[in-house]
C-alpha positions as CSV (number, residue, x, y, z in Angstrom):
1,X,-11.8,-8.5,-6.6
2,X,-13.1,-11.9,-5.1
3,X,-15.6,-13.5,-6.8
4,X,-17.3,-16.3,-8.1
5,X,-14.7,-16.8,-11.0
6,X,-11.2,-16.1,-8.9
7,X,-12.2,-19.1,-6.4
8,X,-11.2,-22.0,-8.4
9,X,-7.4,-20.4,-9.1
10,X,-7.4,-19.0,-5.4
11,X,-8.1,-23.1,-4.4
12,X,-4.8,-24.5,-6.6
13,X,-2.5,-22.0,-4.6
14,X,-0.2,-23.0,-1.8
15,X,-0.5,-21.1,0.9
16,X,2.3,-18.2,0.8
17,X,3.1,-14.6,2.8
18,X,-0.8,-13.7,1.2
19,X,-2.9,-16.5,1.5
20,X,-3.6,-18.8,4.7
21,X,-5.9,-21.6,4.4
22,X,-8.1,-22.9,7.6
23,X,-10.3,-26.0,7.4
24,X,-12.5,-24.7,10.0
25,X,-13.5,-21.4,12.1
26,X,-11.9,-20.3,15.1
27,X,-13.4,-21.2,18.4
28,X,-14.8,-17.8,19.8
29,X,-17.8,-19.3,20.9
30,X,-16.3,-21.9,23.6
31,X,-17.9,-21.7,27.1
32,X,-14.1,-21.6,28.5
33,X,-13.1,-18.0,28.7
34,X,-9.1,-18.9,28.1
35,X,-10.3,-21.3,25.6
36,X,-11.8,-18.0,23.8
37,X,-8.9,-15.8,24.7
38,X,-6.6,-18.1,23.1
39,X,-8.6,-18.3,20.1
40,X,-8.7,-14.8,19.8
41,X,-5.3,-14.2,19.9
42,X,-4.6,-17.1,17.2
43,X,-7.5,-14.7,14.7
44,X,-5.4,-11.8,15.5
45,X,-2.1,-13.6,14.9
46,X,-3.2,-14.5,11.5
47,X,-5.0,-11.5,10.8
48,X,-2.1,-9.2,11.2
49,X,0.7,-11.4,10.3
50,X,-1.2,-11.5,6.2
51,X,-2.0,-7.4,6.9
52,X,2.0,-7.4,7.3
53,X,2.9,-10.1,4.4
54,X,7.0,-9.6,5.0
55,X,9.1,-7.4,3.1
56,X,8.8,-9.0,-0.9
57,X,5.2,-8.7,-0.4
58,X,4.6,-5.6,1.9
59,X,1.5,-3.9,0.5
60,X,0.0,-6.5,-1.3
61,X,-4.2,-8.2,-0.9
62,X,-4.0,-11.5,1.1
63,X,-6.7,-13.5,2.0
64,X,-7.7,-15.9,4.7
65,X,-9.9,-18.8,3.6
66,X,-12.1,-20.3,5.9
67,X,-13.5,-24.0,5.7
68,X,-10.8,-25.4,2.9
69,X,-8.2,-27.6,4.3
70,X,-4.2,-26.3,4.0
71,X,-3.3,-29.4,2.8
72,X,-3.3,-30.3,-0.4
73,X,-3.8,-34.4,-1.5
74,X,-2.7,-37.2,-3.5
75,X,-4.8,-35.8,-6.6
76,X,-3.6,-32.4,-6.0
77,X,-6.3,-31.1,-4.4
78,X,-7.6,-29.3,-1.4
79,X,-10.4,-31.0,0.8
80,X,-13.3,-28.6,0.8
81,X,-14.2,-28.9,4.6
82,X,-17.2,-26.0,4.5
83,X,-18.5,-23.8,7.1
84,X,-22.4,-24.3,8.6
85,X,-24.9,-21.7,8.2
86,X,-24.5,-20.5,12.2
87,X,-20.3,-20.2,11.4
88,X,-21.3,-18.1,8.5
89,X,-23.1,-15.8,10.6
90,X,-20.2,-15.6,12.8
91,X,-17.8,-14.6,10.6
92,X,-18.4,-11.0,10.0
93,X,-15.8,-7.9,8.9
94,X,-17.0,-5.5,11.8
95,X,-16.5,-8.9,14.0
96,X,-13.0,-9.6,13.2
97,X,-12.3,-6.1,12.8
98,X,-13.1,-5.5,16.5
99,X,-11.2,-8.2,18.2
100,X,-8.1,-7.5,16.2
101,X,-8.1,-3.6,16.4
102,X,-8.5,-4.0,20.3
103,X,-4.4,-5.1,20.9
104,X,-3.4,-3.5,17.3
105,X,-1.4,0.1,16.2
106,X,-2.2,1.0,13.9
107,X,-6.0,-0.2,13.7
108,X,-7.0,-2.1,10.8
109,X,-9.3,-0.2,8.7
110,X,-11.1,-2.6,6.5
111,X,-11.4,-6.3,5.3
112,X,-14.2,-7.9,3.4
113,X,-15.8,-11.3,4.3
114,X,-17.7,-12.8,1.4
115,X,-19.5,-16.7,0.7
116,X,-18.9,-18.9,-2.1
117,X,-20.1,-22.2,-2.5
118,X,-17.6,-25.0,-3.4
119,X,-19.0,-28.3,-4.2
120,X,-22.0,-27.6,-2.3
121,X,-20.2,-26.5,0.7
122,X,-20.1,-23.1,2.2
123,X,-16.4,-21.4,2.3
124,X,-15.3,-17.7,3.6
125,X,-12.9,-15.9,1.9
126,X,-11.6,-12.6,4.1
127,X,-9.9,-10.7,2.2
128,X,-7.2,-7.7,3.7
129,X,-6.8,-5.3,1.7
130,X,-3.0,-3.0,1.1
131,X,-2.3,-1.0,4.3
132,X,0.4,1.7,4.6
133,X,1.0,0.8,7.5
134,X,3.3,-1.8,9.9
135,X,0.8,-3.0,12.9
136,X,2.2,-4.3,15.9
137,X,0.3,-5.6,18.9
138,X,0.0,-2.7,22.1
139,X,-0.5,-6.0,24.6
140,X,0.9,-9.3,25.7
141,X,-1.2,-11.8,23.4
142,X,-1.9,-15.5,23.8
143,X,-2.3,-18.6,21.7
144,X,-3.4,-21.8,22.2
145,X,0.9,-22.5,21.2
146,X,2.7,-19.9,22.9
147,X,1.8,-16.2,24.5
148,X,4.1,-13.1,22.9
149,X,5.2,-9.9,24.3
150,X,3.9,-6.5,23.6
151,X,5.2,-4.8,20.2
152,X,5.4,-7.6,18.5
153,X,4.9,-7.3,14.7
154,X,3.7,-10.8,12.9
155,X,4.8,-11.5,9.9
156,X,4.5,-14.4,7.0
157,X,7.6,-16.5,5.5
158,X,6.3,-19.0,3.0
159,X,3.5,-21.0,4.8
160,X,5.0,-20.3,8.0
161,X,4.4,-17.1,10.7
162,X,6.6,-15.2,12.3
163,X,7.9,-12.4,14.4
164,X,9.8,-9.5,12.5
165,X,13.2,-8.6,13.3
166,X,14.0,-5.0,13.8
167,X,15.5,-5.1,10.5
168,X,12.7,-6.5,8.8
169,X,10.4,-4.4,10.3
170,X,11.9,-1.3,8.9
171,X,12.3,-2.9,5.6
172,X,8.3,-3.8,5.0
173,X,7.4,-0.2,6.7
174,X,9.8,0.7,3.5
175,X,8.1,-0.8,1.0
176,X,4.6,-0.9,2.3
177,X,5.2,3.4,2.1
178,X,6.7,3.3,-1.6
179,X,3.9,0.8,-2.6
180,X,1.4,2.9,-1.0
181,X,2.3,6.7,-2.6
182,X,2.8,4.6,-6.4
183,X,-1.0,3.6,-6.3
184,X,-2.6,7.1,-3.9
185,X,-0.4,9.8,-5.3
186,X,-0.1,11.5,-9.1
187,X,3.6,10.6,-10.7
188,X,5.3,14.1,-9.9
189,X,7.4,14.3,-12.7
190,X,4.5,13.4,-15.0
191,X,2.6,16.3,-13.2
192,X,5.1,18.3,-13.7
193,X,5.7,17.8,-17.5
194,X,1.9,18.4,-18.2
195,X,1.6,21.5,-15.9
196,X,4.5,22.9,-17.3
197,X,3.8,22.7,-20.9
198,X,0.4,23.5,-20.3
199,X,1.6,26.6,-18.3
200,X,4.5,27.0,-21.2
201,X,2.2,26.9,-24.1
202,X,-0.1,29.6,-22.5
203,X,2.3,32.3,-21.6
204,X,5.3,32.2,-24.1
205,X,3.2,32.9,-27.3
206,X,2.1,36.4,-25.9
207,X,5.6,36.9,-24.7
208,X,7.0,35.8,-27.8
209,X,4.5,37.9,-30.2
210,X,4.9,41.4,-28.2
211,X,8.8,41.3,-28.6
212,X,9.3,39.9,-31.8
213,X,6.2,41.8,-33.3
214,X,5.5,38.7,-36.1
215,X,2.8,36.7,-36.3
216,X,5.0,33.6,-37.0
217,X,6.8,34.7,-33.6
218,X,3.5,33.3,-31.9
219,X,3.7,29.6,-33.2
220,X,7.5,30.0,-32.4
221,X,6.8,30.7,-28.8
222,X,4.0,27.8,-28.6
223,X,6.4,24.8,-29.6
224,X,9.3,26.7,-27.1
225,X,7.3,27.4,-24.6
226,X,5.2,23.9,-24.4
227,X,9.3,22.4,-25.2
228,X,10.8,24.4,-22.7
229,X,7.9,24.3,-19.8
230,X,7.3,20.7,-20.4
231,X,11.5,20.4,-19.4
232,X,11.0,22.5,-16.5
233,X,7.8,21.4,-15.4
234,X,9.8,17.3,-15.0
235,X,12.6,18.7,-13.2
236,X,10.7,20.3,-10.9
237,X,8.5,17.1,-10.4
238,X,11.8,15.1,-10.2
239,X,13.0,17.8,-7.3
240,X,9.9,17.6,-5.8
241,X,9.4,14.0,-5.7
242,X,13.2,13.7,-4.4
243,X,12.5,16.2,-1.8
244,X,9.2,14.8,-0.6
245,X,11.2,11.0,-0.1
246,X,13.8,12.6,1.5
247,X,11.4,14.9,3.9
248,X,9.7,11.3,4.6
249,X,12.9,8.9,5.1
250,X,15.1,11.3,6.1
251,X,17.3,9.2,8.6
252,X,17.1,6.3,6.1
253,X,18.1,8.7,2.7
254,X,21.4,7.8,1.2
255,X,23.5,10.9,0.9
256,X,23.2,11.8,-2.8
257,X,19.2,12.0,-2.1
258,X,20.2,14.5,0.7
259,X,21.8,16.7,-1.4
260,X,19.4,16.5,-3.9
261,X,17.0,18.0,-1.5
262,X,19.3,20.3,0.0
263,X,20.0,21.9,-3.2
264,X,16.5,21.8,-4.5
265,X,15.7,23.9,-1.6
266,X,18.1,26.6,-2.5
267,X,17.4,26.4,-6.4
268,X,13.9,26.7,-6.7
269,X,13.5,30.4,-5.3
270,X,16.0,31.0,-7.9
271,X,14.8,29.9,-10.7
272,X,10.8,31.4,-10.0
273,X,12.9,34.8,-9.5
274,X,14.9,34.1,-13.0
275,X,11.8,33.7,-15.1
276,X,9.5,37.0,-12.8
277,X,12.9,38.9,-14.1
278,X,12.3,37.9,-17.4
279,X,8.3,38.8,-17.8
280,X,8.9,41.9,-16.0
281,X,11.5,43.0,-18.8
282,X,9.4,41.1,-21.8
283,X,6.5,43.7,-20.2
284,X,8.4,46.9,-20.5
285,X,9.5,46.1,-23.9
């Protein structure tokens, strides 16, 4: 989270693949309409080349700060160059949001544009939060450097911006997927060790009770049956979890994974018949 206390640290950085300094605003305002078209497409080249990061960083928060210089000086410093009151005003999430989403696929779903004052001086940090997703531009786009073709995916090496190569691109989609499903989704195999023994520890007491007919047979079948469910439970998490990558990245899956999938496929409407067999019979006894 950006505030009050993360500005000083953000300051002493140098810019890298997540953070892009600008000493002042972009010029969206001009009364020349290729002046602002230009301008636009330099906002949307920056926007989506830190949205993108490159393939170390796929996935990760970068931030574009507005009104501090990307230089650093003798002393080590940056020169705090500060935005004015009517920039501030200017410089809005919905704003940027809509002149970047209008040439990008996918669209951008959020960023955050907050004010901090550094040495009396106004400064905007936006900040971009992870996406799952690669975005490319869906038109031709010009900057007040050079114009660039439709499809193009921006990207950022050091201090430096770029335009992905094919296998790059691929690589950060990669990533940025991975990253994504560690943070949204449960652990499968962890699911699966806790639903298991939960569902172990439930069922194999009765079962274990009603055909040994002891009393001791119960606790027996509650350490087996949390043991033995909790075991189950992890390898169908791992199958799962092996299954679901493959199903995802099929046509990028390394072999091994594919057979892994393959043959959880075929063994999992085995095993759920194995253990019906075996309460069916525990039943009739």
């Amino acid at each position: 989270m950006v505030n009050e206390t993360f500005i000083p640290n953000l300051l002493k950085k140098m810019e890298s693949p997540t953070l892009d300094f600008k000493g002042e605003w972009y010029k969206l305002d001009s009364d020349n309409p290729k002046a602002v078209e230009n301008q636009k497409g330099e906002l949307i080249k920056d926007i989506l080349a830190l949205a993108n990061g490159n393939a170390n960083v796929a996935g990760e928060t970068s931030y574009l700060v507005i009104g501090v210089a990307d230089e650093i000086n003798e002393q080590g410093e940056r020169e705090i160059v500060g935005v004015s009151d009517i920039e501030s005003e200017r410089i809005s999430a919905d704003r940027i949001l809509k002149i970047v989403n209008t040439v990008c696929s996918p669209s951008l779903e959020n960023l955050a544009c907050d004010d901090f004052f550094v040495d009396e001086k106004r400064i905007v940090v936006i900040t971009i939060p992870p996406s799952p997703y690669l975005h490319e531009i869906t038109s031709k786009l010009h900057t007040p450097k050079r114009s660039f073709d439709e499809f193009t995916v921006f990207v950022r090496h050091g201090e430096k911006i770029s335009t992905a190569s094919t296998k790059e691109r691929i690589a950060i989609e990669q990533l940025k997927m991975l990253r994504f499903q560690e943070v949204q989704n449960v652990p499968p195999i962890q699911f699966g060790v806790g639903i298991g023994a939960t569902i172990g520890g439930l069922l194999l007491p009765g079962v274990a009770e009603k055909a040994l007919k002891t009393k001791e047979s119960r606790v027996a079948g509650l350490i087996v049956g949390v043991f033995s469910g909790g075991i189950l439970g992890g390898m169908f998490g791992s199958i799962f979890r092996d299954f679901r990558d493959i199903q995802r990245n099929w046509k990028y899956t390394p072999l091994k994974a594919k057979i892994i999938g393959v043959s959880a496929g075929a063994l999992i409407p085995s095993v759920f018949f194995l253990i019906n067999k075996v309460f069916k019979k525990s039943n009739r006894t």
